[in-house]
Z-matrix of the N, CA and C atoms (Angstrom, degrees):
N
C 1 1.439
C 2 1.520 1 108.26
N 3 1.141 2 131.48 1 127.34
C 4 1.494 3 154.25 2 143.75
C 5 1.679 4 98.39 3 -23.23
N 6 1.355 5 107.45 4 121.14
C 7 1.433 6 102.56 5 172.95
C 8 1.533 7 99.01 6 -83.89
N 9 1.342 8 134.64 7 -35.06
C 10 1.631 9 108.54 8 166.26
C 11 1.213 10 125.58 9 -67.75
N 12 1.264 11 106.81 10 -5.29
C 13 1.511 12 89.39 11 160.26
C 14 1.915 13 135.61 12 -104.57
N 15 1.251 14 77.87 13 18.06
C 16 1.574 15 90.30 14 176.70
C 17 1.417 16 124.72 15 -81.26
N 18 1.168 17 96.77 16 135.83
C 19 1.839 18 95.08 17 153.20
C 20 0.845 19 160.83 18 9.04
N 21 1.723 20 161.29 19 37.66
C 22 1.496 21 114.59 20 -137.93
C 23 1.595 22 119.15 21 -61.50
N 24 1.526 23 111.17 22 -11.03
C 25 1.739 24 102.65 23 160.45
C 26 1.186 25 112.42 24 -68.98
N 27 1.149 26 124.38 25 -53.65
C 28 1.537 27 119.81 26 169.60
C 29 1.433 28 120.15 27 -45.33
N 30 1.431 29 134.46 28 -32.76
C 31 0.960 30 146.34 29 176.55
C 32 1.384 31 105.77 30 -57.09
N 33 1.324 32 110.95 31 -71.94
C 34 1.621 33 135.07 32 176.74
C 35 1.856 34 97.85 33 -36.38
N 36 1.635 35 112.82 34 -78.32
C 37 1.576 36 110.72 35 -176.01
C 38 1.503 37 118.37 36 -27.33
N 39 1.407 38 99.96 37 -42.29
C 40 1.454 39 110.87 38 -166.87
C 41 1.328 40 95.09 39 -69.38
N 42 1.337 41 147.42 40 -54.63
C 43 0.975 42 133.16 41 -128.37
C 44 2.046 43 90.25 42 -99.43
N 45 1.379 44 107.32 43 -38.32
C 46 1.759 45 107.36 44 155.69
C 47 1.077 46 117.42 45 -36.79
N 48 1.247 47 111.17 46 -60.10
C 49 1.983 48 102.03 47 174.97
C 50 1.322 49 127.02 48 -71.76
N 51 1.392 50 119.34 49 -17.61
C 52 1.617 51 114.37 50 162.38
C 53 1.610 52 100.86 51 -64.00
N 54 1.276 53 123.32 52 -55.58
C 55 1.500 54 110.71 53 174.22
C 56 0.994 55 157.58 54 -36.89
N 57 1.314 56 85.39 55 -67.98
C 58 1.744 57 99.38 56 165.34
C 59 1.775 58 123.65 57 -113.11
N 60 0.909 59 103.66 58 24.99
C 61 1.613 60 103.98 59 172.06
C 62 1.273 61 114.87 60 -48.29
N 63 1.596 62 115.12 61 -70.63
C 64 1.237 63 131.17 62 -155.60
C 65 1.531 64 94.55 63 -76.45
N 66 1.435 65 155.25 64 0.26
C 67 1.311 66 156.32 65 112.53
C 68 1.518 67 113.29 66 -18.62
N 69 1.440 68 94.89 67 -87.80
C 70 1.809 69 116.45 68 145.72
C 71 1.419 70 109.16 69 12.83
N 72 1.671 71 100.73 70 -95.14
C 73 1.183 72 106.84 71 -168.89
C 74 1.647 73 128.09 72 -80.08
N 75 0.866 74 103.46 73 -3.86
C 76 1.961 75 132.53 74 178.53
C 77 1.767 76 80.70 75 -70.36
N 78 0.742 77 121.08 76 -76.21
C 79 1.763 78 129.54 77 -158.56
C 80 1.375 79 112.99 78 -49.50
N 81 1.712 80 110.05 79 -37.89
C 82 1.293 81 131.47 80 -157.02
C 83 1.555 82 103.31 81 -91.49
N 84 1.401 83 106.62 82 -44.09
C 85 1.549 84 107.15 83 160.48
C 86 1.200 85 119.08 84 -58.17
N 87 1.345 86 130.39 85 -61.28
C 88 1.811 87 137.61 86 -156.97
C 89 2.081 88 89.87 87 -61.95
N 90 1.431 89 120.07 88 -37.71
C 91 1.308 90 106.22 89 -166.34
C 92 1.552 91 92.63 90 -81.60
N 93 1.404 92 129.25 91 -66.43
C 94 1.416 93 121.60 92 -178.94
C 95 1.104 94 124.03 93 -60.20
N 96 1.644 95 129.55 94 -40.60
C 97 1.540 96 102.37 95 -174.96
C 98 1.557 97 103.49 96 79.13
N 99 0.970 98 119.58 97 44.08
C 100 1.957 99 127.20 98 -170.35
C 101 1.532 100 108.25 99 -173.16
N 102 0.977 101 115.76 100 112.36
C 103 1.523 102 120.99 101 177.41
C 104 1.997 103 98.80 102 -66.26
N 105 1.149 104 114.05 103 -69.43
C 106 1.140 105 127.58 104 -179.78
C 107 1.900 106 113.70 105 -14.00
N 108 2.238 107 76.06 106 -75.08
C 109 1.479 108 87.64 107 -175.33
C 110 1.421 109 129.28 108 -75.63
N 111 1.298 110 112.18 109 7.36
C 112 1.604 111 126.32 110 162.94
C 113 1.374 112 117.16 111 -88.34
N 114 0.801 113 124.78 112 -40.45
C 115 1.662 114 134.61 113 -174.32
C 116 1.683 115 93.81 114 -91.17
N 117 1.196 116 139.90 115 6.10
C 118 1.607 117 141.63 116 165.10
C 119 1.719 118 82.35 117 -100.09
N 120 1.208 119 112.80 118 -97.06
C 121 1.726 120 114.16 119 177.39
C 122 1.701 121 131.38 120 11.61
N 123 1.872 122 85.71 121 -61.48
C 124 1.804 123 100.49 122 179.65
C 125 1.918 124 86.19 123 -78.37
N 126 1.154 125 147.73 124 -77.65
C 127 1.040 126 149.18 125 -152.97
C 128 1.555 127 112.46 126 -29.71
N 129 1.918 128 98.97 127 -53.15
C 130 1.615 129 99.01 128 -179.00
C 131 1.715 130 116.75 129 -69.87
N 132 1.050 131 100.66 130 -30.07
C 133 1.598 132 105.83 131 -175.11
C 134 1.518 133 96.02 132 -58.67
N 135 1.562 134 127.19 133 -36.51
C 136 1.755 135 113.39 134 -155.08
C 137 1.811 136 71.87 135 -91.37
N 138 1.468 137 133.57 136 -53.43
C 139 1.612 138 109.60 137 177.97
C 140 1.332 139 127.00 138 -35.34
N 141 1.251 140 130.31 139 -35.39
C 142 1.511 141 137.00 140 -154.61
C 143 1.901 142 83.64 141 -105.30
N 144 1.351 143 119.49 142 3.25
C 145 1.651 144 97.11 143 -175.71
C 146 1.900 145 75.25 144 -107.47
N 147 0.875 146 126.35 145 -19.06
C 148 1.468 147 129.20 146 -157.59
C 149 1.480 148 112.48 147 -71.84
N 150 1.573 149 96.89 148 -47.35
C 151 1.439 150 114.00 149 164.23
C 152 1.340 151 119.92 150 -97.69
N 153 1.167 152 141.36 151 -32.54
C 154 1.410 153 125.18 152 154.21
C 155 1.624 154 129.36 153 -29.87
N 156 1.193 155 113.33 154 156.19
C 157 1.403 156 134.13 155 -158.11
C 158 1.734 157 95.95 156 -96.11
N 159 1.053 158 135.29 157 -27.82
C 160 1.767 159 149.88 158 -150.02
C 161 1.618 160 101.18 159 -84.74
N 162 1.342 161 91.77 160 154.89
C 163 1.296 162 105.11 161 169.96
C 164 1.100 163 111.11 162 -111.77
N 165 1.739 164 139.33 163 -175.13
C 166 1.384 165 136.66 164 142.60
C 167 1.710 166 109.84 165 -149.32
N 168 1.119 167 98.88 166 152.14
C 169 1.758 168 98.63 167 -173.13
C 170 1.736 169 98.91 168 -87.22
N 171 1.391 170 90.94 169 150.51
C 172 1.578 171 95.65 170 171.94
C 173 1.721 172 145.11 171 -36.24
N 174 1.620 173 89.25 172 -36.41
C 175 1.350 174 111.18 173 -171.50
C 176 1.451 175 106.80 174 -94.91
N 177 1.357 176 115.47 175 6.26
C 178 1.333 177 108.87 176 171.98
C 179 1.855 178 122.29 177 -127.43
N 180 1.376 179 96.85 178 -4.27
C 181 1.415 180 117.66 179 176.69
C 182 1.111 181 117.90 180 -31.08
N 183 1.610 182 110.46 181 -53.24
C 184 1.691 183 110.48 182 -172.89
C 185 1.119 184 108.04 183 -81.07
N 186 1.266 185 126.36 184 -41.23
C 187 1.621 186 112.62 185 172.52
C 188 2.241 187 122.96 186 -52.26
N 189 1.289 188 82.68 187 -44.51
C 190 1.773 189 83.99 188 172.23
C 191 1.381 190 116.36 189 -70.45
N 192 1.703 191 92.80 190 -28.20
C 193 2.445 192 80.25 191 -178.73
C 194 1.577 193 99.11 192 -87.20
N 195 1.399 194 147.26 193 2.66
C 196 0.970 195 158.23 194 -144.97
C 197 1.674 196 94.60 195 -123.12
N 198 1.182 197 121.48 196 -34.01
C 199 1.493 198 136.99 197 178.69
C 200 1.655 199 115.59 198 -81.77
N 201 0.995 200 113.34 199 -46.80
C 202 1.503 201 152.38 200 158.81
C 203 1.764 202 101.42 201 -37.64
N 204 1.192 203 83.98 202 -64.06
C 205 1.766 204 91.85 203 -162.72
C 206 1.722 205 119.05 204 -82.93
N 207 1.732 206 93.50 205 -20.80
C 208 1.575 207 97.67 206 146.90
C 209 1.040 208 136.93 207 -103.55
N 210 1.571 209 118.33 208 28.82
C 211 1.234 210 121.30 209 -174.48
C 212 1.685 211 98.70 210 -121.81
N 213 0.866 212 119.73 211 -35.87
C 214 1.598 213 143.57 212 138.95
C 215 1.870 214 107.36 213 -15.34
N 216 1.281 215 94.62 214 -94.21
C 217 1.437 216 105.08 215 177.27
C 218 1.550 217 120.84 216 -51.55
N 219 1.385 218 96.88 217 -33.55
C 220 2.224 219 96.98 218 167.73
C 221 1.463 220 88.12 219 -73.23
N 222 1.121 221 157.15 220 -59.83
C 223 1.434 222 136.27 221 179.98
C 224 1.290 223 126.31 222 -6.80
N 225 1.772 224 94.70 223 -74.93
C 226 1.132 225 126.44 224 -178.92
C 227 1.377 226 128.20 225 -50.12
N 228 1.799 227 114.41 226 -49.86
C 229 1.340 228 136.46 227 160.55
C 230 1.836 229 93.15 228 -56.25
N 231 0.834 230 122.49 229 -42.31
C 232 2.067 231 113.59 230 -166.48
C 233 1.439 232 105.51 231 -67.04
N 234 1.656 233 109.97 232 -22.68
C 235 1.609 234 117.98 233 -157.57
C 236 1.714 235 88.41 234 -90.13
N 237 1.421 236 113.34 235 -45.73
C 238 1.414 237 109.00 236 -176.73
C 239 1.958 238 126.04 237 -68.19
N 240 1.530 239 98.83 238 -19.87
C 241 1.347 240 90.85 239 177.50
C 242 1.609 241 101.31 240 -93.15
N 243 1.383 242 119.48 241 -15.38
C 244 1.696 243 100.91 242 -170.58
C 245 1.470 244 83.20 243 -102.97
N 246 1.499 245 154.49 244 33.24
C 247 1.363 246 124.83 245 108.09
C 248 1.375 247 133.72 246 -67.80
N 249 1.714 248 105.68 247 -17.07
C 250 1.219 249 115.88 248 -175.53
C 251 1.364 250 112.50 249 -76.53
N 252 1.381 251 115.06 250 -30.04
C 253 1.552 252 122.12 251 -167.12
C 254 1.628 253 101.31 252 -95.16
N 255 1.295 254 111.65 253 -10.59
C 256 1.858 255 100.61 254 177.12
C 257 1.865 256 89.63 255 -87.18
N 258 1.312 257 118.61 256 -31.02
C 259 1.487 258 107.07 257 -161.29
C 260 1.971 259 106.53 258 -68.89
N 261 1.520 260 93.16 259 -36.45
C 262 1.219 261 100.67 260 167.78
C 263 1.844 262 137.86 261 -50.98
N 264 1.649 263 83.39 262 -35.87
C 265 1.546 264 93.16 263 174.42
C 266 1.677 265 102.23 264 -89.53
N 267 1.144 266 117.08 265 -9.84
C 268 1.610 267 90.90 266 171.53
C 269 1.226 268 120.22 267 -82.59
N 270 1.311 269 114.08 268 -30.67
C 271 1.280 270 118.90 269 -173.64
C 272 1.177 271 113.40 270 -142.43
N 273 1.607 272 116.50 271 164.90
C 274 1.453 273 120.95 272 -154.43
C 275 1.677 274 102.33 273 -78.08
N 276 1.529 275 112.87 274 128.82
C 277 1.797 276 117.45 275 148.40
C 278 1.146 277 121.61 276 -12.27
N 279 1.457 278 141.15 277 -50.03
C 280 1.392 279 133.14 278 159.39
C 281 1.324 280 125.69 279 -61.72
N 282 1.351 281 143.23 280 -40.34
C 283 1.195 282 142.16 281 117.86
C 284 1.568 283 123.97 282 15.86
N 285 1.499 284 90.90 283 -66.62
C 286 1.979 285 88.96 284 -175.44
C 287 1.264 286 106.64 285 -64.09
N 288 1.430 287 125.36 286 -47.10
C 289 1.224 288 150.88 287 -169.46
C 290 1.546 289 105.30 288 -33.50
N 291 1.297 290 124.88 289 -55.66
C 292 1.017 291 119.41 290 -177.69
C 293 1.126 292 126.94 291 -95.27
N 294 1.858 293 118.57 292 9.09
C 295 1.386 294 126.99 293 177.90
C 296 2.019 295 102.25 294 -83.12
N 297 1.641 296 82.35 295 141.83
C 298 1.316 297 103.65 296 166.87
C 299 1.913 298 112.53 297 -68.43
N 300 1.323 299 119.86 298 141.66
C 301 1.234 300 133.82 299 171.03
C 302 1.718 301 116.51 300 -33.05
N 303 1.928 302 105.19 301 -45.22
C 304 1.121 303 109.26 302 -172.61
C 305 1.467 304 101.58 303 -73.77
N 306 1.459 305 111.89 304 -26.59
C 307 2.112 306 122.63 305 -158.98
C 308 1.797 307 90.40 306 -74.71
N 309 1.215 308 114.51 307 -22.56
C 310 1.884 309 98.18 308 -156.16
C 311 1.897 310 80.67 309 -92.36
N 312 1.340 311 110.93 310 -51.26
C 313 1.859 312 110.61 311 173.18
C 314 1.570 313 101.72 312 -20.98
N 315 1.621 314 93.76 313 -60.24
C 316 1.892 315 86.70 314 -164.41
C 317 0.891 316 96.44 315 -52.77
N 318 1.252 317 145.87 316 -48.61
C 319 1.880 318 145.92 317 -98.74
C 320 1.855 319 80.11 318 -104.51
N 321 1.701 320 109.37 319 -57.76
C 322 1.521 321 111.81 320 -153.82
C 323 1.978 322 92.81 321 -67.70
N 324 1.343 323 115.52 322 -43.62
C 325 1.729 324 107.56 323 166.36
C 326 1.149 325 111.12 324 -43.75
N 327 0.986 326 147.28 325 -56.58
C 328 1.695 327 162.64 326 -109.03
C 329 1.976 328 76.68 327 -119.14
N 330 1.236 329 130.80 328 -41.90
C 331 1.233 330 112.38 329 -159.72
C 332 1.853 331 106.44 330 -104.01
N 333 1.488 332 113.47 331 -24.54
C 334 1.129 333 116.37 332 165.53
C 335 1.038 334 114.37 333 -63.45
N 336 1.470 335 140.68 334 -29.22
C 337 1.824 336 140.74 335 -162.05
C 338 2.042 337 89.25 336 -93.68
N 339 1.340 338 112.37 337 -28.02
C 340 1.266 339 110.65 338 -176.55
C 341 1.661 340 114.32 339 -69.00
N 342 1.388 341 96.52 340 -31.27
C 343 1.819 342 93.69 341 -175.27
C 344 1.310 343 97.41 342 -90.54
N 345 1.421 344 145.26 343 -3.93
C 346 1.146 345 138.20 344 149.21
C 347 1.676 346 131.25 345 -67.90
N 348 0.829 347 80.09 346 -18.38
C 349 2.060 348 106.12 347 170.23
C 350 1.825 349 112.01 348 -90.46
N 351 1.264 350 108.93 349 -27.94
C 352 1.627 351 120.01 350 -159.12
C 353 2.136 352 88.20 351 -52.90
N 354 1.366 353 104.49 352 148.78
C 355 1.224 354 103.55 353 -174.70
C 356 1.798 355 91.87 354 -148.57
N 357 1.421 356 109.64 355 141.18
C 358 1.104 357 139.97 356 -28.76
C 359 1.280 358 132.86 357 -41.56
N 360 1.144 359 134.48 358 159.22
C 361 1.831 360 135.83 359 -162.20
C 362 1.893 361 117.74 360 -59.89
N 363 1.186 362 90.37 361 -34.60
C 364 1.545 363 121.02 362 -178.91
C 365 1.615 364 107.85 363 -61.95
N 366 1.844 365 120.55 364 -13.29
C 367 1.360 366 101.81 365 -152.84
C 368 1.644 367 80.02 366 -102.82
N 369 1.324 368 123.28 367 -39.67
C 370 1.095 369 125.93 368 171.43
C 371 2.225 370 122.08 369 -54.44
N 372 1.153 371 94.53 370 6.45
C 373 1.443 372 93.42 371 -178.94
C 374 1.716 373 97.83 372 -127.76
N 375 1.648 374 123.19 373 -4.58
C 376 0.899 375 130.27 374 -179.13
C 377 1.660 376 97.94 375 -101.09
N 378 0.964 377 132.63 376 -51.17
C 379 1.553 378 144.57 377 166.93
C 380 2.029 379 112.68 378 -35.86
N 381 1.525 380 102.35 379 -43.73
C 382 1.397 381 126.44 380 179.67
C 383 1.480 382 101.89 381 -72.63
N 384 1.210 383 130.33 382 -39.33
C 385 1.308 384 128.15 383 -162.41
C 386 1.569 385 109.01 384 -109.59
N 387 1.427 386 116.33 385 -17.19
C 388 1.456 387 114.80 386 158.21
C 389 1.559 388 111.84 387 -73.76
N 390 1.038 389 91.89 388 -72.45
C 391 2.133 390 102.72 389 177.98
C 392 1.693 391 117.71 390 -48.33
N 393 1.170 392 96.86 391 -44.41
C 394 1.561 393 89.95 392 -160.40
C 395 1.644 394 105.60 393 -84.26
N 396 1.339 395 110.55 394 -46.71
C 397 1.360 396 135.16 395 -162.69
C 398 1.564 397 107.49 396 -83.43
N 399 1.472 398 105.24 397 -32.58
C 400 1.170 399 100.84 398 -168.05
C 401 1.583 400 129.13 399 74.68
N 402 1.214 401 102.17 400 33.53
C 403 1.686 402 103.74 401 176.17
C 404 1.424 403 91.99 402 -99.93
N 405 1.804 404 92.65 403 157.56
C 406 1.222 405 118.14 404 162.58
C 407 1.892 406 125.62 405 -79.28
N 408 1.013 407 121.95 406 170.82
C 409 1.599 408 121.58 407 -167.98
C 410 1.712 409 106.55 408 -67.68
N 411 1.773 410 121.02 409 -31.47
C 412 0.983 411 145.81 410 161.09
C 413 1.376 412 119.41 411 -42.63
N 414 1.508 413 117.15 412 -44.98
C 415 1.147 414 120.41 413 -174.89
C 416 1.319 415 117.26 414 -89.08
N 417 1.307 416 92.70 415 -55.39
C 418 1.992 417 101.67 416 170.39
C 419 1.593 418 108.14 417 -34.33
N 420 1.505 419 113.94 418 -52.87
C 421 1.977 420 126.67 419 -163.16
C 422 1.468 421 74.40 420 -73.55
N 423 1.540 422 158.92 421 -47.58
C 424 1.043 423 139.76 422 179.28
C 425 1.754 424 123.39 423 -44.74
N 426 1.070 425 87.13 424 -50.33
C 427 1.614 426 98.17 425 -174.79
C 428 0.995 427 128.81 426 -84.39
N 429 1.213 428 109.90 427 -16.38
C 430 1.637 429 134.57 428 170.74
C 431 1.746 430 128.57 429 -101.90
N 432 0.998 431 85.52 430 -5.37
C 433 1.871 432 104.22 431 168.91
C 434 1.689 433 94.01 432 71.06
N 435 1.063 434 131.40 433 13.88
C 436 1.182 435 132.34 434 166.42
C 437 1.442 436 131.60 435 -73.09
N 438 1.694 437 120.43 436 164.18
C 439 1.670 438 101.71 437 156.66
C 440 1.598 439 117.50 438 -91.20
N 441 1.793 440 111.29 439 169.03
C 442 1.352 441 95.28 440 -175.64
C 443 1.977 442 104.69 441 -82.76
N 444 1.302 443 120.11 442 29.35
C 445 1.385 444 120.20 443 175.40
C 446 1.427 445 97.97 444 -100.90
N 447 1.542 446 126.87 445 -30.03
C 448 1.198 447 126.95 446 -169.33
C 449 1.509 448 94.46 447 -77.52
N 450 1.250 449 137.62 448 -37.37
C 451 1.551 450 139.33 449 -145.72
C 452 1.091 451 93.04 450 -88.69
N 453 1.154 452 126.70 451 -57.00
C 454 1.855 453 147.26 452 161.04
C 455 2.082 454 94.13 453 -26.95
N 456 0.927 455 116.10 454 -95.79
C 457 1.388 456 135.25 455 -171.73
C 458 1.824 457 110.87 456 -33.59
N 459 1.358 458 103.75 457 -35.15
C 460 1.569 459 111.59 458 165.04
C 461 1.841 460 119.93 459 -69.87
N 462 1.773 461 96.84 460 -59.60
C 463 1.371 462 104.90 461 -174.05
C 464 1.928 463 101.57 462 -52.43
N 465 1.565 464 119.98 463 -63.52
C 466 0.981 465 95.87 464 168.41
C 467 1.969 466 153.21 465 -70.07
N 468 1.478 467 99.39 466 -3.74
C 469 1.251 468 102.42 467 133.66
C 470 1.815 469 128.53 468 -59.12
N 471 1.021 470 114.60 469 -46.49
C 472 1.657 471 105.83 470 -169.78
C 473 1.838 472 100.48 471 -85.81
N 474 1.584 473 125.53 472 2.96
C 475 1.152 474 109.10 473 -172.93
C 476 1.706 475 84.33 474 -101.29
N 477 1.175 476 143.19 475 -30.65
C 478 1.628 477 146.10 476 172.81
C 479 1.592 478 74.86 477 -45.28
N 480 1.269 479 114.58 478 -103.29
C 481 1.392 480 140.02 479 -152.22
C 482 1.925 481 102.27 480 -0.66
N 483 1.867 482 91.51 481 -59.65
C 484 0.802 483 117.62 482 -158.21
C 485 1.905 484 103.95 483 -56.96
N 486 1.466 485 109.85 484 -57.77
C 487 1.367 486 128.13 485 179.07
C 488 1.402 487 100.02 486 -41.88
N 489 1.579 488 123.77 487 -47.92
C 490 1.804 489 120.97 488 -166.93
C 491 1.714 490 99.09 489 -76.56
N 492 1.247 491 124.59 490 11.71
C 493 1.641 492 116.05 491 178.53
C 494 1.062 493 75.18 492 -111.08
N 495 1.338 494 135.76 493 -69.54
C 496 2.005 495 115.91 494 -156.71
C 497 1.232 496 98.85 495 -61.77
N 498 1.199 497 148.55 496 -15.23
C 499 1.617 498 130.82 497 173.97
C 500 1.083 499 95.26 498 -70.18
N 501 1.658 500 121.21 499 -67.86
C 502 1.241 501 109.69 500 -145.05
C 503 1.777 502 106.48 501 -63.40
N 504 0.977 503 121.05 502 -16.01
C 505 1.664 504 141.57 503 172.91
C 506 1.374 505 109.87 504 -53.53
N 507 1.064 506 118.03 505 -44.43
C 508 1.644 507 132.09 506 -176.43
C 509 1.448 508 107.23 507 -68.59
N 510 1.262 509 117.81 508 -44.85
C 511 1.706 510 128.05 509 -159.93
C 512 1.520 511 102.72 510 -62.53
C-alpha cells in the first residue's frame, strides 16, 4: 500500500503495529506455545481493527490489543480442546495414545471436513453449539424451538456420521 494513499485509520493501525507487535506476539506465544499460531492471532486482531468500525485512544491501545490478543488465543486454546474432546468421544483414550502427532492432524482434518458434510444441516449447528459453545441439550431445544429428545437424536446422528468418516479415514 502507498502510504499516500492511506488512511489516517490505516495510518494510525500501522503505526499500532510498529508498537506493539512484538508485545503482541510475546503474549501470543507464552499462551500458545506456536510461533505460527501467534503471529496468525496478532495478524487477525490488526485485520479485525482494519475492518472494524471502532476507535481507540492512544493511551489505551496497548492494553485493548493486549486484551484482544488474549482473548484471541483463549479462542484458539477453546478450538483445540473441543476438537480434542469430539476426537475423544469418538473413540476410545487408548486409541489416541498410540497415534502419531501427524495421524491425530489427519484425524482432526479428516473430522473438520466431516462436520461440514454432517447432513441434515441442523446437526452440524447442533455439534457447534454443544462442543464449541458449550451448551447444554436444554439450551440448544431452547434456542432452536426444539425438544431436548430432538437435539439428543441429531447430535447422535452427526456423532455416527462423524465415527463412519474416521473409519473410512483409517482404511
Amino acid at each position: 500500500m502507498y502510504i499516500g494513499c492511506m488512511t489516517e485509520k490505516e495510518r494510525h493501525i500501522e503505526r499500532l503495529f510498529t508498537q506493539h507487535y512484538r508485545a503482541m506476539y510475546r503474549l501470543a506465544s507464552a499462551l500458545l506455545h506456536d510461533d505460527d499460531e501467534s503471529k496468525d492471532v496478532v495478524h487477525d486482531v490488526f485485520a479485525r481493527l482494519l475492518v472494524g468500525k471502532s476507535t481507540m485512544k492512544e493511551d489505551s491501545a496497548k492494553a485493548f490489543l493486549l486484551s484482544c490478543v488474549r482473548n484471541q488465543c483463549l479462542n484458539v486454546i477453546r478450538s483445540r480442546n473441543t476438537q480434542q474432546r469430539a476426537i475423544q468421544l469418538l473413540m476410545l483414550d487408548d486409541d489416541l495414545e498410540d497415534k502419531s502427532t501427524e495421524e491425530l492432524e489427519g484425524m482432526i482434518t479428516t473430522l473438520q471436513r466431516g462436520i461440514t458434510e454432517l447432513y441434515p444441516p441442523i446437526c452440524q449447528e447442533i455439534i457447534r453449539m454443544h462442543f464449541s459453545e458449550g451448551l447444554t441439550f436444554r439450551e440448544i431445544a431452547q434456542q432452536k424451538g426444539l425438544s431436548e429428545r430432538t437435539i439428543y437424536k441429531h447430535l447422535h446422528s452427526a456423532l455416527d456420521q462423524l465415527r463412519q468418516t474416521l473409519k473410512s479415514h483409517e482404511l
